[in-house]
C-alpha positions in Angstrom: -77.5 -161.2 -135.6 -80.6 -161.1 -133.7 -82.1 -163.1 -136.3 -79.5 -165.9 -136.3 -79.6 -166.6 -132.4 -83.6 -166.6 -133.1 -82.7 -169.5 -135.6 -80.2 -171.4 -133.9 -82.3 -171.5 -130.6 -85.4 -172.7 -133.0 -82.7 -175.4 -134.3 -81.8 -176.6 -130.4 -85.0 -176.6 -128.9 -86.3 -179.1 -132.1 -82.5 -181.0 -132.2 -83.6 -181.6 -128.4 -87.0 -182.4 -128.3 -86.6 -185.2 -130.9 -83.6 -186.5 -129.5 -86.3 -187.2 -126.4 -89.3 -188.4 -128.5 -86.8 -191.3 -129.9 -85.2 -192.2 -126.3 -88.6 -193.0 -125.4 -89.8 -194.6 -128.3 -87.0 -197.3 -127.6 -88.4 -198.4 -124.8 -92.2 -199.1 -126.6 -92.5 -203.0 -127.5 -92.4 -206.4 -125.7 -89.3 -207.7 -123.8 -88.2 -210.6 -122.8 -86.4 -211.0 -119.5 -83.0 -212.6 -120.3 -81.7 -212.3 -116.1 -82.3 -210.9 -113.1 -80.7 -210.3 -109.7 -80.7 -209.9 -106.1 -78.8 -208.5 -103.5 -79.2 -210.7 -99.9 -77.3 -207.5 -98.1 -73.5 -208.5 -99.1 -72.9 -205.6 -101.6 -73.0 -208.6 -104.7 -74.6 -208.8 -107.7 -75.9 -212.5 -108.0 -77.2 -212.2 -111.7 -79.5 -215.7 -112.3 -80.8 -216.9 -116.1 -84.3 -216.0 -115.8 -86.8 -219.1 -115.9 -86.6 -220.3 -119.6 -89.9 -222.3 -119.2 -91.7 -219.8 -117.7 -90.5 -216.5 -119.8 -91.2 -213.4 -118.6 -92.4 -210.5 -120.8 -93.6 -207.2 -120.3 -94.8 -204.8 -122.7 -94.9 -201.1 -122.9 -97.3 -200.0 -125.2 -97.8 -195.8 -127.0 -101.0 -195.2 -125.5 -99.6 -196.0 -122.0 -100.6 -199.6 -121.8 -98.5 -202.2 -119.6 -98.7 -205.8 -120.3 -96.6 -207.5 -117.5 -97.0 -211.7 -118.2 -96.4 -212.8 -114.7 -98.5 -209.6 -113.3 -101.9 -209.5 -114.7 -102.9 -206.6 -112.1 -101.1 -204.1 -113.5 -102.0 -201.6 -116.4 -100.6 -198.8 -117.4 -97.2 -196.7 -116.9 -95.8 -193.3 -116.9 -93.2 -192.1 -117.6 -91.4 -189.5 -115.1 -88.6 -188.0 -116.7 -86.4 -190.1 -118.9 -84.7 -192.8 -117.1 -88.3 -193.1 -114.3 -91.1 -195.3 -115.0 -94.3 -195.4 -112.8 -96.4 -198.3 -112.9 -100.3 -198.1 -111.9 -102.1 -201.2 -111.1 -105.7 -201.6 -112.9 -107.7 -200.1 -110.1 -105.3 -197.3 -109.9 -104.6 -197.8 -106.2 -101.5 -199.0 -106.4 -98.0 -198.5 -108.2 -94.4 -198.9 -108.3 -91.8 -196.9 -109.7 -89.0 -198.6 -111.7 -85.6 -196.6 -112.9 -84.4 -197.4 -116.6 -80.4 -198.5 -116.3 -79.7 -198.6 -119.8 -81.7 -198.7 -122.9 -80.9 -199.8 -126.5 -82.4 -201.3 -129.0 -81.1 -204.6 -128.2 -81.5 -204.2 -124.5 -83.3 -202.9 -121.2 -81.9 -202.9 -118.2 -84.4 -202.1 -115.6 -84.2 -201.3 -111.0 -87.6 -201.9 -109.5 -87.7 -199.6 -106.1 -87.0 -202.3 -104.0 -84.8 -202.7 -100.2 -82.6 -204.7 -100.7 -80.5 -204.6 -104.4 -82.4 -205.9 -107.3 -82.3 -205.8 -110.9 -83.5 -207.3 -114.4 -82.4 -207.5 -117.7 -84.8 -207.9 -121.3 -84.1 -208.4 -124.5 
């Protein structure tokens, strides 16, 4: 008996761990910002088209890299837990946390820290 709980725990704590590893491997790769939103203070969503001619991408890379296209100050990211992303600038003096909405392989659905609501949306 004692045996078989040893197993089954061995079994969990692996099922677990690599459900994790996955989660965050979705999120590695450059997306493209499809909309984005802000709330004046009303309670609304106002979801906009983001600028189709000037895109913009950011990139999350394995070793931690962070490639933002209209942000060249900022370098790498952290992740928190799995749904909180810190961002540190290149010098490291500054950063910004962002909170992961949803996540697919299609999708990413991200909420900078910000006052007032806020939003954006990649594909």
């Amino acid at each position: 008996m004692k045996a078989t709980l040893a197993l089954l725990s061995i079994f969990i704590a692996i099922a677990c761990h690599s459900s994790g590893s996955k989660s965050n491997n979705k999120l590695i790769g450059k997306w493209k910002m499809e909309r984005y939103y802000a709330d004046i203070g009303d309670g609304q969503e106002h979801w906009q088209p983001a600028d189709k001619q000037r895109q913009r991408t950011i990139e999350f890379k394995e070793n931690g890299a962070y490639i933002d296209s209209e942000n060249d100050t900022l370098a790498t990211y952290v992740m928190k837990d799995s749904t909180h992303i810190n961002i540190m600038s290149k010098n490291g003096h500054h950063s910004y946390n962002m909170t992961i909405i949803e996540l697919t392989e299609k999708g990413l659905h991200l909420r900078p820290d910000c006052i007032e609501g806020c939003g954006e949306k990649y594909v």
